[in-house]
VOBA-1610 file (N, C-alpha, C; in pm, whole numbers, padded with zeros to 5 digits, always signed):
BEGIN
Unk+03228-05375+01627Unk+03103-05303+01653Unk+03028-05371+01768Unk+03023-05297+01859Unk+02932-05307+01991Unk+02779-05375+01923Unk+02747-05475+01928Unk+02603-05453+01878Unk+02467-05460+02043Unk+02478-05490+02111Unk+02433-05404+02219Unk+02394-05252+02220Unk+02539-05247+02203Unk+02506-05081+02187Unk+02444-05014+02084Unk+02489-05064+01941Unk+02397-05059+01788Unk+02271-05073+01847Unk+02192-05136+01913Unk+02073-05146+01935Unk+02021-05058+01982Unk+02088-04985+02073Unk+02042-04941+02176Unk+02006-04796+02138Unk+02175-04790+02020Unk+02152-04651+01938Unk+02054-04668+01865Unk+01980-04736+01806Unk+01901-04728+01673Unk+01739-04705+01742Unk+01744-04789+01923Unk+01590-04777+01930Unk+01573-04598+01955Unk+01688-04562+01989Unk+01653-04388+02054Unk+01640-04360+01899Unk+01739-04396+01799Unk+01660-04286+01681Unk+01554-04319+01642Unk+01490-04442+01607Unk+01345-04469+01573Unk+01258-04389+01684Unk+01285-04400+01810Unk+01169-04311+01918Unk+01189-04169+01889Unk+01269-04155+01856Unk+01241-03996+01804Unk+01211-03952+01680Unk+01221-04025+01555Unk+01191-04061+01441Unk+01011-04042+01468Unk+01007-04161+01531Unk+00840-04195+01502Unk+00747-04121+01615Unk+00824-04132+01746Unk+00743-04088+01853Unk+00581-04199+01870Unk+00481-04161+01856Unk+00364-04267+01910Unk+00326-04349+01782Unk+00412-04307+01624Unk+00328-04372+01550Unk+00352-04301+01423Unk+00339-04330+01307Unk+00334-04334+01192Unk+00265-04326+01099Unk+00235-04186+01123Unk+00095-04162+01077Unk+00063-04197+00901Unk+00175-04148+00850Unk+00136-04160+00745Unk+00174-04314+00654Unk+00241-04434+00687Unk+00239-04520+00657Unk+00152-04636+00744Unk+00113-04588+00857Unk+00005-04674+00932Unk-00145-04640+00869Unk-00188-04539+00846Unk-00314-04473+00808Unk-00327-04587+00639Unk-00217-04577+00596Unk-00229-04661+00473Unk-00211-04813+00440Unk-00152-04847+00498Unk-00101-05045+00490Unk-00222-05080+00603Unk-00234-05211+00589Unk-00275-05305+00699Unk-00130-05393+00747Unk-00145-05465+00854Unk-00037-05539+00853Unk+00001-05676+00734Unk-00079-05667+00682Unk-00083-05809+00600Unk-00036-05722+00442Unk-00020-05589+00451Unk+00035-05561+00328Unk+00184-05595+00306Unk+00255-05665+00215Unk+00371-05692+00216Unk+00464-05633+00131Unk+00591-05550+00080Unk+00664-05533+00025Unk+00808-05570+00014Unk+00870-05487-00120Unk+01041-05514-00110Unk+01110-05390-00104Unk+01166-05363-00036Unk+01275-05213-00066Unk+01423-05288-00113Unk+01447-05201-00211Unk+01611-05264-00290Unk+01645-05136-00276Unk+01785-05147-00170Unk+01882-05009-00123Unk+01973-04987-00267Unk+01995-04920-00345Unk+02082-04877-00493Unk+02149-04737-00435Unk+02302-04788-00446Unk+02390-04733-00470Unk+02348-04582-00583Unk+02345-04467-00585Unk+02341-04363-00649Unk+02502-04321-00710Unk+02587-04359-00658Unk+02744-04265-00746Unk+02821-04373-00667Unk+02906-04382-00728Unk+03060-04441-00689Unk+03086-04427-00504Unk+03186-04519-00439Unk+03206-04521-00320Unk+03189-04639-00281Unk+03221-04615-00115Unk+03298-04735-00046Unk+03184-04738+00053Unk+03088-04901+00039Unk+02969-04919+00140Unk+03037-04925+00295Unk+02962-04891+00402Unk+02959-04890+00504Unk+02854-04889+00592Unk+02783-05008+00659Unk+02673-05002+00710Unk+02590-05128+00711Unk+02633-05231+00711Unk+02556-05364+00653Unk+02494-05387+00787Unk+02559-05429+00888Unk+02498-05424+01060Unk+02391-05331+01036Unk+02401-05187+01041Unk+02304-05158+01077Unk+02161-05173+00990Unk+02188-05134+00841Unk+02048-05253+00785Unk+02011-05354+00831Unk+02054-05462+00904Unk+02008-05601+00954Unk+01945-05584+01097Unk+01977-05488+01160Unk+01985-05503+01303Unk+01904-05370+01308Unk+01860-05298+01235Unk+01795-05169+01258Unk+01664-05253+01170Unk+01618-05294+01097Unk+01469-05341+01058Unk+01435-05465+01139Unk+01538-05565+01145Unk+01478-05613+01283Unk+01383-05595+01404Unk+01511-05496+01488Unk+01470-05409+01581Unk+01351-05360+01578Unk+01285-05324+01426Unk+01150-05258+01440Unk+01055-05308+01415Unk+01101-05455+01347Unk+00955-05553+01272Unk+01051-05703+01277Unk+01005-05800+01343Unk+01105-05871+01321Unk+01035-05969+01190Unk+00956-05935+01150Unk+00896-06006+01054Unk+00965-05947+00940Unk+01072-05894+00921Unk+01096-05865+00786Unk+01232-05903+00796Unk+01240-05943+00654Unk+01368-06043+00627Unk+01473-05932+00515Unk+01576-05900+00553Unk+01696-05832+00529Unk+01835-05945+00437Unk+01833-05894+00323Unk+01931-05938+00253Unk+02020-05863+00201Unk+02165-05852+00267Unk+02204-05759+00205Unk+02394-05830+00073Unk+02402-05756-00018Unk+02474-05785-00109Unk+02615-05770-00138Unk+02655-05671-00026Unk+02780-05645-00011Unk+02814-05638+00164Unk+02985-05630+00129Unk+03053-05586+00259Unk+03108-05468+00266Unk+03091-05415+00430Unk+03156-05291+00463Unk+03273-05308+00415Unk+03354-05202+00402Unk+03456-05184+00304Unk+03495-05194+00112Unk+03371-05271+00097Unk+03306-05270-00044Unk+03339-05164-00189Unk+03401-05187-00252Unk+03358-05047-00389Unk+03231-05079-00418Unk+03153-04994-00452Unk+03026-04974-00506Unk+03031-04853-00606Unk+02933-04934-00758Unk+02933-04791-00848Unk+02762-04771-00826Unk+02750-04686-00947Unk+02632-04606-00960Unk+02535-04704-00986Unk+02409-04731-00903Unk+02343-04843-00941Unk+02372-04961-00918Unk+02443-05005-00829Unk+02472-05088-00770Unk+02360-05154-00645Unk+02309-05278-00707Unk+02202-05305-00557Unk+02276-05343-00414Unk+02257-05268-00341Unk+02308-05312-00211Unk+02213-05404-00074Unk+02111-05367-00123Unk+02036-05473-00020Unk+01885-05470-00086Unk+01843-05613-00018Unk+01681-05615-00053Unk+01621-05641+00073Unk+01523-05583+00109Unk+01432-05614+00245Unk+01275-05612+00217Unk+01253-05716+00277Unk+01112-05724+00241Unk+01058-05754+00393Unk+00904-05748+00385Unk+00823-05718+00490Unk+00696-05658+00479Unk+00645-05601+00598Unk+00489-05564+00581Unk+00530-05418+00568Unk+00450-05306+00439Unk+00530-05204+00392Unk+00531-05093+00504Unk+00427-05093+00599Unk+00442-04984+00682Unk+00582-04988+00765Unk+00596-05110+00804Unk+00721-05112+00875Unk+00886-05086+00787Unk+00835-05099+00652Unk+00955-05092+00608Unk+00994-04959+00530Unk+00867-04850+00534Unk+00853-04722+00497Unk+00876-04647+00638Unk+00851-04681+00796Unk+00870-04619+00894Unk+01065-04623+00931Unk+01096-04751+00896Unk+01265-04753+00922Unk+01318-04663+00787Unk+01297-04676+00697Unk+01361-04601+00546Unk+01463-04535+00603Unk+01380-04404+00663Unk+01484-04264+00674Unk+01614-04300+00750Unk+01572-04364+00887Unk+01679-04352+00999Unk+01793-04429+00938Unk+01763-04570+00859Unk+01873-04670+00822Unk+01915-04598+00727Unk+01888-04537+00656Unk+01942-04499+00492Unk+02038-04359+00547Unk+01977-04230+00635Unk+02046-04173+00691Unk+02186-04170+00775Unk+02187-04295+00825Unk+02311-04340+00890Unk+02398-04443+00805Unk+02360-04520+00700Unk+02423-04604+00602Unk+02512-04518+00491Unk+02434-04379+00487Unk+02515-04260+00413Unk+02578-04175+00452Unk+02581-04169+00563Unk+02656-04109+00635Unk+02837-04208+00652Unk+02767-04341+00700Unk+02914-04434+00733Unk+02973-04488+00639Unk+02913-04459+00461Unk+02969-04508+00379Unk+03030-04379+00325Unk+02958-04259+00333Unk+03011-04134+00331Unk+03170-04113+00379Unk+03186-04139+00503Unk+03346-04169+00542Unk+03380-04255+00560Unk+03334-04357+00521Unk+03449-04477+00451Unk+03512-04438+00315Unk+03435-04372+00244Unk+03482-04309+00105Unk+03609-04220+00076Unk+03556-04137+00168Unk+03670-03976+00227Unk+03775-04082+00311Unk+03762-04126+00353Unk+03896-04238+00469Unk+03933-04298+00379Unk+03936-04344+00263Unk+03958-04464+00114Unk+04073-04347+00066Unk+03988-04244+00027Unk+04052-04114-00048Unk+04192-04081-00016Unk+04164-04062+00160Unk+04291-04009+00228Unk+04425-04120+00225Unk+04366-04216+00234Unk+04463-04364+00280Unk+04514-04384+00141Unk+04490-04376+00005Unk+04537-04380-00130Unk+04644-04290-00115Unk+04643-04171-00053Unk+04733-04094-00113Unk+04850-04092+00001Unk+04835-04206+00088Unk+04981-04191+00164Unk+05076-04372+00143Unk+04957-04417+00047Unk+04987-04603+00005Unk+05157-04612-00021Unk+05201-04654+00040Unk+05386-04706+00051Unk+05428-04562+00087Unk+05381-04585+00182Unk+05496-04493+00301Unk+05496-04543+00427Unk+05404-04599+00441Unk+05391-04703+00598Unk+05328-04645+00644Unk+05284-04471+00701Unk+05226-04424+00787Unk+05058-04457+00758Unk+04996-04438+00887Unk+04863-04484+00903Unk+04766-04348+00925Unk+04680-04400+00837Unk+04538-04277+00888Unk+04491-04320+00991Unk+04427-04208+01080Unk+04339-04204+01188Unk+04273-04126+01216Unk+04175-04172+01279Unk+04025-04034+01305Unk+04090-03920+01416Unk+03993-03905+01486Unk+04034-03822+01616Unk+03873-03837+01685Unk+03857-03734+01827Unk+03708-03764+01831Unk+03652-03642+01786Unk+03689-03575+01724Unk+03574-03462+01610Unk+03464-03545+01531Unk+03390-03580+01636Unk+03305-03677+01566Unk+03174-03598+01620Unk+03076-03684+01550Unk+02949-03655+01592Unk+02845-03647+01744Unk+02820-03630+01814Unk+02786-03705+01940Unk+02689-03768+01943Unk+02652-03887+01987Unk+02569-04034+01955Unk+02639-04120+01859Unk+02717-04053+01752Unk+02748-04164+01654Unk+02953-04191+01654Unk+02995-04154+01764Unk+03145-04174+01759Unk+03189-04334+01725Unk+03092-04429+01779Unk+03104-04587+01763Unk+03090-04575+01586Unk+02959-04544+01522Unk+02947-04592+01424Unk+03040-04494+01317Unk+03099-04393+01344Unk+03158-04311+01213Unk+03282-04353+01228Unk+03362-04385+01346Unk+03500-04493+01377Unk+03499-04608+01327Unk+03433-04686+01315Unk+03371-04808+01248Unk+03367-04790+01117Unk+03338-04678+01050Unk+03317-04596+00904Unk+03439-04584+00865Unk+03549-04551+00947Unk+03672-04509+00922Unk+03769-04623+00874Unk+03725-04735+00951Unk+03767-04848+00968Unk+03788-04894+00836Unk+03641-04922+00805Unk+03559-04998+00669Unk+03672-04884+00522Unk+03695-04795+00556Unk+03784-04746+00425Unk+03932-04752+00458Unk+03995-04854+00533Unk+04074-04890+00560Unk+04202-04800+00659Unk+04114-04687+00746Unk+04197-04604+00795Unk+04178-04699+00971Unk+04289-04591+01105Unk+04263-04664+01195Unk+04174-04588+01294Unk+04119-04661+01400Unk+04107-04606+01537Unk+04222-04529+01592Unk+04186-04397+01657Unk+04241-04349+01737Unk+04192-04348+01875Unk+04236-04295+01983Unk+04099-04312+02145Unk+03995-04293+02070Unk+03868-04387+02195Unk+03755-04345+02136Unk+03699-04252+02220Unk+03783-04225+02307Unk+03734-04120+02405Unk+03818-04054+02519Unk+03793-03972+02610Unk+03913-04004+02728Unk+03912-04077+02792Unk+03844-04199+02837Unk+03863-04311+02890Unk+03968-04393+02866Unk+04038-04369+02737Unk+04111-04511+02704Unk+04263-04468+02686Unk+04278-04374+02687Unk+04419-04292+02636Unk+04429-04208+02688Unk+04568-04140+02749Unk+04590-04041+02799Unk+04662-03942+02711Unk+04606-03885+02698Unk+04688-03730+02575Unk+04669-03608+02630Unk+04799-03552+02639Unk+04851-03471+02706Unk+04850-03323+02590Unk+04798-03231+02585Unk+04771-03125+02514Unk+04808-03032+02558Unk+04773-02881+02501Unk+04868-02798+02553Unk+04785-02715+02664Unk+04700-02729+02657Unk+04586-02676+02780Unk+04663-02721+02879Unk+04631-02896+02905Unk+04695-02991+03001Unk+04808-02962+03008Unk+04887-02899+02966Unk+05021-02888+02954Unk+05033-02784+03079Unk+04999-02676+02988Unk+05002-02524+03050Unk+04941-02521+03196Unk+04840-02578+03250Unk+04783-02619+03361Unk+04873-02675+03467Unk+04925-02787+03445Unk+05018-02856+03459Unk+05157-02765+03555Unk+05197-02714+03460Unk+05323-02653+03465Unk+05430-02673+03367Unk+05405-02779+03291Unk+05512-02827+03164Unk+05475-02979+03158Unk+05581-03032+03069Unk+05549-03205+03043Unk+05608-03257+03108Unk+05712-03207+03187Unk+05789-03308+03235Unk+05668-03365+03347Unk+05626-03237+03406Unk+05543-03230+03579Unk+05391-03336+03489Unk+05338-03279+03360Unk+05187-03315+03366Unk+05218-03519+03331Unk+05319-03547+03274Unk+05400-03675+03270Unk+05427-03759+03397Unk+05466-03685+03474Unk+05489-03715+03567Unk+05365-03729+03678Unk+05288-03642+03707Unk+05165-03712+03771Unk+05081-03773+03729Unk+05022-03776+03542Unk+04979-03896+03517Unk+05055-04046+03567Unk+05160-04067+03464Unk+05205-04214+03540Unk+05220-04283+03699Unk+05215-04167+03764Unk+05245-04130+03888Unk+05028-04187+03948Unk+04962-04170+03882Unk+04819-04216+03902Unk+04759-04297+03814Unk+04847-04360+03718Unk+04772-04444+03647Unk+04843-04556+03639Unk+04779-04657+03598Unk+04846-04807+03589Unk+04940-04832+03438Unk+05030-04931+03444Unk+05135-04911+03351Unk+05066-04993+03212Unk+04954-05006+03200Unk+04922-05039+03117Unk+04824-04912+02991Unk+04845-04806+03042Unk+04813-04700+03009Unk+04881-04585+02933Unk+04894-04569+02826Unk+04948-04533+02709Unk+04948-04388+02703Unk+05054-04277+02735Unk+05078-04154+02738Unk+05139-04069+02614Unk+05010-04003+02588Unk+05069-03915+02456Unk+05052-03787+02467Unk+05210-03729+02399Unk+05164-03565+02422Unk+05181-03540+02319Unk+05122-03388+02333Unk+05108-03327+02168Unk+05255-03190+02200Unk+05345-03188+02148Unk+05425-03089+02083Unk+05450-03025+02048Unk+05470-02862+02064Unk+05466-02780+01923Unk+05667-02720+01865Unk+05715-02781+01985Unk+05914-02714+01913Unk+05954-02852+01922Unk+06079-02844+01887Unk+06171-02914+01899Unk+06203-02966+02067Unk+06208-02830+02110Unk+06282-02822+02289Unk+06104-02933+02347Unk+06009-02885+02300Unk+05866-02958+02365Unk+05928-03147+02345Unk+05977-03129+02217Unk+06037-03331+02196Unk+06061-03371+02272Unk+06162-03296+02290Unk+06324-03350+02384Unk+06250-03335+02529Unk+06151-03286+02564Unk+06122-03277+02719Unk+06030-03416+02748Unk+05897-03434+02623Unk+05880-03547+02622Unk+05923-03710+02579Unk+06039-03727+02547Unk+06128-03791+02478Unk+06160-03842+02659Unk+06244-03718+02721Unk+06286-03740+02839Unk+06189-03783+02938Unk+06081-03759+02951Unk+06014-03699+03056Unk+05941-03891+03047Unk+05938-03985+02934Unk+05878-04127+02948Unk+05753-04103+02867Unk+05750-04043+02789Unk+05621-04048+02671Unk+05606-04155+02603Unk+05486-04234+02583Unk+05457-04347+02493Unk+05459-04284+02350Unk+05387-04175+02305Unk+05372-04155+02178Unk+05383-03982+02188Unk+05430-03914+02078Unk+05475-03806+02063Unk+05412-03744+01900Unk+05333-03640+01920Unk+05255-03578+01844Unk+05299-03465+01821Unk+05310-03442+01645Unk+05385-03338+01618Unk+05264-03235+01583Unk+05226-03142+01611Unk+05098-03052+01615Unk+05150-02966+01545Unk+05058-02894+01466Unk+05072-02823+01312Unk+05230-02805+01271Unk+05301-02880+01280Unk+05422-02853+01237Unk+05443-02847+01050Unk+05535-02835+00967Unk+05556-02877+00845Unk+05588-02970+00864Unk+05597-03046+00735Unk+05681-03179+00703Unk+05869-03163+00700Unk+05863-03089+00642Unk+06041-03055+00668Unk+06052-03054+00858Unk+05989-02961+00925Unk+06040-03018+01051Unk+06012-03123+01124Unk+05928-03217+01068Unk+05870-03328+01139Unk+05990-03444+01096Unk+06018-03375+00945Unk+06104-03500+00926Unk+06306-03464+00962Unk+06310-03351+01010Unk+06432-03335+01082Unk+06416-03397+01203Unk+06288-03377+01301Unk+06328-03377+01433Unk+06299-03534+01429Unk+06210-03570+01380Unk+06166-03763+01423Unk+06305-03821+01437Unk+06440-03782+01354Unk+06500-03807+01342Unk+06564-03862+01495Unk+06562-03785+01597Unk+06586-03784+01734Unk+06528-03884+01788Unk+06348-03920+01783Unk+06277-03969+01863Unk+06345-04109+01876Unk+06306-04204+01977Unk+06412-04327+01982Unk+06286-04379+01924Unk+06337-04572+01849Unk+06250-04616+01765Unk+06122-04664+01872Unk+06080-04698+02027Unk+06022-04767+02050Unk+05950-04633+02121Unk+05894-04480+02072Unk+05826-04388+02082Unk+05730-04380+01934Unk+05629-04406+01939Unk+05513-04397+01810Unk+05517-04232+01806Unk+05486-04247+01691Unk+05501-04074+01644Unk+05400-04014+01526Unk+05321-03927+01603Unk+05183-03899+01529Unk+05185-03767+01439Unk+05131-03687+01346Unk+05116-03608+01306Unk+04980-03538+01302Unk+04972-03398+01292Unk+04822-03374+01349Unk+04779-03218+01319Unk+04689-03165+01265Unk+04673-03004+01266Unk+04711-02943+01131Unk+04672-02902+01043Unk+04674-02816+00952Unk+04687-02940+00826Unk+04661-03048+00807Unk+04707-03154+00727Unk+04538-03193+00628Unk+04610-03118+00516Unk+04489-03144+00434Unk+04522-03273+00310Unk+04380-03304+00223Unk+04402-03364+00122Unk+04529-03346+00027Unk+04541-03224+00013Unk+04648-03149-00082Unk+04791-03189-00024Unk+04793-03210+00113Unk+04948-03197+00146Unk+04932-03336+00259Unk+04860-03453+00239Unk+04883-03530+00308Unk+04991-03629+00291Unk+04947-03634+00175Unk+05116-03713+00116Unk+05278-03691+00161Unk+05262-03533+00171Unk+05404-03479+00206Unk+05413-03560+00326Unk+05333-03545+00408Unk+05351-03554+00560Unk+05352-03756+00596Unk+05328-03806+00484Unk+05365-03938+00463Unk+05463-03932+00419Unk+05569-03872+00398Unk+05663-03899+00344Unk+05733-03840+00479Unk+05700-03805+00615Unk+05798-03785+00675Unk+05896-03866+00814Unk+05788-04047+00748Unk+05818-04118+00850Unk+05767-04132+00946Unk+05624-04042+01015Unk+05557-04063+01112Unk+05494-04208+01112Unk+05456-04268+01232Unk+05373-04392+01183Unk+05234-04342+01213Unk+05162-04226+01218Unk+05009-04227+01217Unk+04999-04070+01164Unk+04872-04037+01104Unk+04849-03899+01113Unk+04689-03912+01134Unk+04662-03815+01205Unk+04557-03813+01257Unk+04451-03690+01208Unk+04332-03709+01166Unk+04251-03619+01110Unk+04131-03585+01132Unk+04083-03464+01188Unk+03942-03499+01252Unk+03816-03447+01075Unk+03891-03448+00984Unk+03870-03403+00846Unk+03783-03524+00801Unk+03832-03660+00849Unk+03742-03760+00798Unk+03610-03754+00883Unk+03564-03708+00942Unk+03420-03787+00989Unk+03399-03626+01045Unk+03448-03516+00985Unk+03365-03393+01009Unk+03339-03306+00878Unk+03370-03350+00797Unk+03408-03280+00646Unk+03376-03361+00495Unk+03293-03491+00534Unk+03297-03613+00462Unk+03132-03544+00344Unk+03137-03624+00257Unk+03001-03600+00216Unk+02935-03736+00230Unk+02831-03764+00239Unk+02736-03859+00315Unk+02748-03938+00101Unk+02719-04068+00131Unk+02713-04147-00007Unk+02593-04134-00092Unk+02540-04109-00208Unk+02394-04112-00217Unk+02349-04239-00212Unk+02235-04267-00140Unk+02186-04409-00125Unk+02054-04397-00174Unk+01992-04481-00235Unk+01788-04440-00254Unk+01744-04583-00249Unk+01649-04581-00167Unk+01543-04705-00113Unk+01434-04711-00221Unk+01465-04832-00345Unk+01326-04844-00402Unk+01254-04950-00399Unk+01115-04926-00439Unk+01018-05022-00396Unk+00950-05101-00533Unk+00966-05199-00458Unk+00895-05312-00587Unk+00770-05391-00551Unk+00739-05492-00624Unk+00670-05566-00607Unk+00491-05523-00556Unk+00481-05406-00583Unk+00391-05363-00540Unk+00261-05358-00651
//
């Protein structure tokens, strides 16, 4: 986790959060009023979010001191205390929403990423996100993905080259859109195309593909054709792959499948901020 960047994300949501002020917890505290908020776990699930509790009340009061009780990747049941923060209460009633909103959200799919990754356990293949992500939060819901033990996929087009069927069709085919990527990029740059026949394999197979993506295919044909791919081509699965039938598709020898299901389809964790000492 970028924490630079964590920062940087959290001051834009507080400025839009609060804008000039806080009306309704400034109108009431003085600064010398002091409290505790204790974050409790509401239902079962996998925490995700400890950085940003520490580094998001900071950011807004540095006078308040953040303790938190678990680690990302964590089981947590119902009622479970996950953090205590104390401080002067206006400041710690103005952060509430934004931290608790994004802590349920990233423990939200760490949970759903826990879920998915159980049901492909001894087959070798790996979960992975995609970027069907949110926009502002692709760092922190990848990070989410992480924490329930699934992997990174690109975090963007900057870092990976994946070759699709748009790009394809544009192109003229894989051999040609293969061929002028490597042809402009440096060899340290990782070329993946996405697939939809058999004959699409064999062109990228030939054509110098790093990784080869089998796009809505079944599992029966994924696990005939891999058969072909040579061992030092990574081989992804991708498109129509739900909870119900992820397993199959672990069973077909791919080493990744990729899902934009975790961090667009997740349900957020229940979290509730209560207050003591008052």
């Amino acid at each position: 986790m970028n924490t630079l960047k964590l920062k940087t994300l959290l001051e834009s949501f507080f400025i839009e959060d609060i804008g000039d002020g806080d009306l309704s917890s400034e109108s009431l505290f003085m600064r010398e009023d002091q409290g505790t908020f204790h974050f409790i776990s509401k239902e079962n699930g996998i925490f995700c979010g400890r950085i940003v509790i520490e580094e998001g009340f900071r950011l807004l009061d540095s006078d308040i001191d953040v303790l938190v009780h678990v680690r990302d990747g964590e089981t947590v049941e119902k009622g479970h205390l996950l953090a205590e923060i104390k401080g002067p209460m206006a400041s710690l009633l103005t952060g509430e929403r934004v931290i608790l909103n994004l802590i349920q959200r990233m423990s939200g799919i760490a949970t759903n990423t826990k879920k998915v990754v159980s049901l492909v356990e001894g087959t070798g293949t790996r979960i992975c996100d995609t970027r069907k992500t949110t926009p502002g939060l692709r760092m922190l819901e990848k990070y989410a993905v992480t924490s329930g033990g699934g992997y990174n996929h690109r975090f963007g087009l900057y870092d990976a080259v994946m070759l699709k069927d748009n790009h394809i069709a544009f192109a003229g085919g894989i051999s040609e859109a293969v061929r002028r990527v490597k042809n402009n990029l440096g060899h340290t740059v990782k070329v993946e195309v996405e697939i939809e026949s058999y004959e699409q394999m064999r062109e990228a197979i030939d054509a110098g593909a790093d990784i080869i993506m089998f796009d809505n295919r079944t599992p029966d044909e994924i696990s005939e054709w891999i058969k072909d791919v040579p061992p030092h081509i990574v081989t992804e699965a991708s498109g129509g792959i739900t909870m119900e039938n992820v397993s199959e598709y672990g069973k077909t020898g791919v080493k990744y499948i990729s899902l934009g299901y975790l961090t667009h389809s997740y349900k957020s964790l229940d979290i509730s901020a209560k207050v003591l000492n008052l």
